[in-house]
C-alpha distance (Angstrom), angle and dihedral (degrees) to the residues before:
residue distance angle dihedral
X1 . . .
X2 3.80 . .
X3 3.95 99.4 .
X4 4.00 90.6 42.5
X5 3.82 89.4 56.8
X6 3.99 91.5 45.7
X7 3.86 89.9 50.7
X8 3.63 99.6 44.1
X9 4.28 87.3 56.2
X10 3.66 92.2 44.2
X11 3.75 88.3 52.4
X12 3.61 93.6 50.0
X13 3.73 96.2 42.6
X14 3.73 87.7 52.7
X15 4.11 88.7 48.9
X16 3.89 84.5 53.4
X17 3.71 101.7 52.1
X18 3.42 100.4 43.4
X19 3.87 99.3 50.7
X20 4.34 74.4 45.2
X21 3.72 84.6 68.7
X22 3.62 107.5 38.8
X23 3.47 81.5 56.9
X24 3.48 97.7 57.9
X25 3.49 103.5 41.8
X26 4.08 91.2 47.3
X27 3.64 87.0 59.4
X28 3.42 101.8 40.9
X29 4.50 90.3 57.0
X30 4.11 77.7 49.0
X31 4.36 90.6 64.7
X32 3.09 108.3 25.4
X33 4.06 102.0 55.9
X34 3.80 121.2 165.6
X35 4.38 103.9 -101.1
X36 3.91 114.8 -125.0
X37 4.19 115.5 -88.5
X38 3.41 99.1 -113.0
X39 3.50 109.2 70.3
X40 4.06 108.2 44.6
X41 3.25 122.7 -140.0
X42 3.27 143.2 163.2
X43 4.19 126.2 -124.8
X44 3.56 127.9 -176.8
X45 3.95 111.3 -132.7
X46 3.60 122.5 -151.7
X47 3.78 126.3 -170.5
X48 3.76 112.5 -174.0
X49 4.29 110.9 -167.6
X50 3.52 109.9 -126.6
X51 3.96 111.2 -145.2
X52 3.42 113.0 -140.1
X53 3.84 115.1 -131.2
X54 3.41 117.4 -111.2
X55 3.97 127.8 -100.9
X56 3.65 99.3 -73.8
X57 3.66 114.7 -131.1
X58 3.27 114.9 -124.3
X59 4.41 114.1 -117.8
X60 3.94 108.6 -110.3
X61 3.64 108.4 -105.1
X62 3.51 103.7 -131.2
X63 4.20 108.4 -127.0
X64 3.69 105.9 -126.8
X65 3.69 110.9 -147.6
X66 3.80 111.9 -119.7
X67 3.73 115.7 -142.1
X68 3.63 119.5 -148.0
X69 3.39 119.1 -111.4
X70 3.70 109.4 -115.0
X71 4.29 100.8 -111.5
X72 4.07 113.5 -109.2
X73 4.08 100.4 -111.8
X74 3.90 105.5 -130.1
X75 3.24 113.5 -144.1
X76 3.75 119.6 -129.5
X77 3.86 118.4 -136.2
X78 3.11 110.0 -152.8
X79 4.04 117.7 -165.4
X80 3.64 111.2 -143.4
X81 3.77 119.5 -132.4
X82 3.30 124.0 -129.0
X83 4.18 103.9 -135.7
X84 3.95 90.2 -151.6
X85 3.90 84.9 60.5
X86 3.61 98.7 49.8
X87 3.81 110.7 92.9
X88 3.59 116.9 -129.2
X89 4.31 111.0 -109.6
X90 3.35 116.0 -112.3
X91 3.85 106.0 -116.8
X92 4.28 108.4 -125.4
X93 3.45 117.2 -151.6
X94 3.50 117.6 -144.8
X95 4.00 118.6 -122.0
X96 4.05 101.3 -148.6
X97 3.28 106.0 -147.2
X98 3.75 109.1 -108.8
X99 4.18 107.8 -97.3
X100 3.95 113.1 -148.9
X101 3.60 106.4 -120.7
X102 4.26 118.2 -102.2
X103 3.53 106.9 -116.7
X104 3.73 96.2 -111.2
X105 4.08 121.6 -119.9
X106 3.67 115.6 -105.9
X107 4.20 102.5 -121.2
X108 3.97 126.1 -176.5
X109 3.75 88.2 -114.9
X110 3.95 89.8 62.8
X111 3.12 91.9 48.9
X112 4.06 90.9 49.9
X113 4.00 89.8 48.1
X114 3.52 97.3 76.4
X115 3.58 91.1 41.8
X116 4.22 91.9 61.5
X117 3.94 87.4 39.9
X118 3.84 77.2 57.9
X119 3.32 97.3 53.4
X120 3.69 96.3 42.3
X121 3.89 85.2 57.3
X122 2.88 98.2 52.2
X123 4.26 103.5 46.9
X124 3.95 81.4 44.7
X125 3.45 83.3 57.4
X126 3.70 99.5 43.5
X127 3.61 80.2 49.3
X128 4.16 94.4 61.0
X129 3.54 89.6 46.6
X130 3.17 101.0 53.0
X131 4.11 92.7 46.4
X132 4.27 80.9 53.2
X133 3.24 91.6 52.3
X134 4.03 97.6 52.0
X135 3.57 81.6 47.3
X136 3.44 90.4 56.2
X137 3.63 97.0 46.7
X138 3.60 90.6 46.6
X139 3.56 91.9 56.5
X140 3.21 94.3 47.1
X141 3.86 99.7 58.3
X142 3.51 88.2 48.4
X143 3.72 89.3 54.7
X144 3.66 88.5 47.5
X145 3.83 100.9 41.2
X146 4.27 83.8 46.0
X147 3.90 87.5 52.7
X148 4.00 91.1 48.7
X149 3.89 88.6 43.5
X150 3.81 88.0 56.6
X151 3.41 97.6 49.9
X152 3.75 93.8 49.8
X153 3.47 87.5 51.0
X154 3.73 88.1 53.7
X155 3.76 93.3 49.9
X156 3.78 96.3 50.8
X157 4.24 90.9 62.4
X158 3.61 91.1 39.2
X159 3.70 79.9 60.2
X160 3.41 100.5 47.5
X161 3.95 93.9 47.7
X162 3.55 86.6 54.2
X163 3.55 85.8 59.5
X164 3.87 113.2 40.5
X165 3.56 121.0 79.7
X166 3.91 128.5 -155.8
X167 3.96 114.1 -109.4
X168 3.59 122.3 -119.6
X169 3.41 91.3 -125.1
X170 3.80 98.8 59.1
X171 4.02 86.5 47.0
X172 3.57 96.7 54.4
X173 3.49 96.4 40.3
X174 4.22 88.8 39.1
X175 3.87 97.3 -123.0
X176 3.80 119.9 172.1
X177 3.68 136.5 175.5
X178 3.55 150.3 104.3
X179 4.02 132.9 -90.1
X180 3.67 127.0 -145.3
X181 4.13 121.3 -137.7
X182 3.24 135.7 -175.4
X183 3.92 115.8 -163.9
X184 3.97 131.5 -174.5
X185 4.20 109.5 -151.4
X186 3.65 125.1 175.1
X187 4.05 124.1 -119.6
X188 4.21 84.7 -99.2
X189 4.37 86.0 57.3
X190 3.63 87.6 -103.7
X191 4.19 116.8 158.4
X192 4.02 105.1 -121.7
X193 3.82 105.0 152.8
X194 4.07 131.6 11.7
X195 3.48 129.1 -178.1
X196 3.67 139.7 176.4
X197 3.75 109.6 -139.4
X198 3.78 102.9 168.9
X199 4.10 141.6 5.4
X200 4.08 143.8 69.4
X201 3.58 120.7 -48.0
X202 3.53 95.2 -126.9
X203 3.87 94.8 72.9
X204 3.88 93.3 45.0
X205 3.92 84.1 93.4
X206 3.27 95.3 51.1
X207 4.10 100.7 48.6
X208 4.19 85.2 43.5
X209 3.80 82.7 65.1
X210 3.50 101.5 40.2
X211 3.79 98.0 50.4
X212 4.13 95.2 49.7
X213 3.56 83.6 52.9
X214 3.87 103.3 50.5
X215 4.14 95.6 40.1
X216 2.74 132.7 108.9
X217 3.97 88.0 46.0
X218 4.01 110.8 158.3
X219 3.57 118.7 -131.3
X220 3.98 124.2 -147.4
X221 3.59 122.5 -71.1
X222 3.98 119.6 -83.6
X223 4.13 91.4 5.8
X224 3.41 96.4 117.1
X225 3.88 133.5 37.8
X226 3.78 100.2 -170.8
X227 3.96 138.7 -9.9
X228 3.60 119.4 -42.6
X229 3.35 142.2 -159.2
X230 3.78 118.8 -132.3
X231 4.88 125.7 -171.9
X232 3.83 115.8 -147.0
X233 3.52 131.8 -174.1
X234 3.92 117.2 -160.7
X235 3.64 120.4 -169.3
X236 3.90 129.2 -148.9
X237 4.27 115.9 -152.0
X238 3.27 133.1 161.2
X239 3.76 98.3 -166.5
C-alpha cells in the first residue's frame, strides 16, 4: 500500500511541474516577440534559469493502530425439552451379514481330541460294565443263596416226616389231612418259636413230637444273616 501511495504523488507532482513549464515558456514567446526589420533597435534579453524543486518527499503517514471491536456475544436460546414429549427411539438391531465359515487348520491337538473322547468312552464304558457285572454277581448270589434256602427248607420237613407218626385213632377211624405250622429258628437252625396255625387236633401230638426231634437242625454256612421265619404244610394219608 506504501509504494502505490509514493507512486501515485510522484505521478501527480510530475503532472504539476510540467504543465508549470509549458506555462511559462508559452507566455514567455507571448512578451518577448521578435520587433519588425525596419526600424533597428536594440533589446536587452534576459534568461533567468529556473531550478526545479527537488522530488518532494512525501510526509510519513503515521499508521494508526486499529483496535478491534470487541465481538457482540449472541446469545443462544436454548428451548428446553420436555422429556415426557420426547418419544422413546426405536432400538435397531443389526442383521450381520452371515460370514462363510474359514475352513479350519488341521492341528495335532485336534487330532488328539478325539483320541481322549476315546478314552473317556471307553473308561465310561468300562465303568457300565463293570456296574453290570456287580449286578450280575449280585443276582447271582441271591439266586444261589435262594436255591440253598430252598433246599434247607426242604430238608427241615423231610425231617419232620421222618419223625411224625400217624395216630391210631385217625387209622382206625380213616382220618386224613394236612396241618399248617408256623416255626421261628435262629440263623444257627435253632427252634425259638412254633405255632400251629391250621389242622385236626388229632395230629397235634404227632407234629409236637416230630418238631422236638428234628430241631435244632443246622443250616449251611453264611445262608442266613439273622432269624427267620419258615410255613410248612404236613399231610396225613393213609393210601
Amino acid at each position: 500500500m506504501n509504494i502505490k501511495r509514493y507512486f501515485n504523488s510522484l505521478l501527480l507532482t510530475s503532472i504539476f511541474y510540467s504543465f508549470l513549464s509549458f506555462t511559462l515558456l508559452y507566455s514567455f514567446n507571448d512578451t518577448y516577440t521578435t520587433p519588425p526589420k525596419t526600424q533597428n533597435s536594440t533589446q536587452n534579453v534576459k534568461f533567468t534559469l529556473i531550478n526545479l524543486p527537488k522530488q518532494i518527499e512525501q510526509p510519513k503517514v503515521e499508521k494508526k493502530e486499529i483496535k478491534p471491536q470487541p465481538k457482540k456475544i449472541e446469545k443462544k436460546i436454548v428451548k428446553k425439552i420436555n422429556p415426557k414429549k420426547i418419544a422413546p427411539k426405536k432400538i435397531v438391531k443389526k442383521i450381520e451379514p452371515l460370514l462363510k465359515p474359514k475352513p479350519k487348520k488341521i492341528v495335532k491337538k485336534q487330532i488328539e481330541k478325539p483320541i481322549k473322547k476315546t478314552n473317556q468312552i471307553v473308561a465310561n464304558q468300562i465303568k457300565k460294565n463293570k456296574s453290570i457285572i456287580k449286578k450280575q454277581t449280585v443276582q447271582t448270589d441271591t439266586k444261589q443263596l435262594q436255591i440253598k434256602q430252598n433246599k434247607y427248607y426242604a430238608h427241615i420237613k423231610k425231617t419232620i416226616d421222618k419223625n411224625k407218626f400217624y395216630p391210631k385213632i385217625a387209622v382206625r377211624r380213616g382220618i386224613q389231612g394236612d396241618v399248617k405250622i408256623k416255626c421261628v429258628l435262629s440263623k444257627k437252625g435253632d427252634l425259638i418259636s412254633f405255632k400251629i396255625v391250621d389242622g385236626r387236633k388229632i395230629f397235634f401230638k404227632s407234629i409236637n413230637e416230630a418238631i422236638n426231634n428234628t430241631f435244632p437242625l443246622a443250616p449251611p454256612e453264611n445262608i442266613f444273616t439273622a432269624n427267620f421265619d419258615i410255613d410248612l404244610t404236613l399231610q396225613y394219608k393213609l393210601y
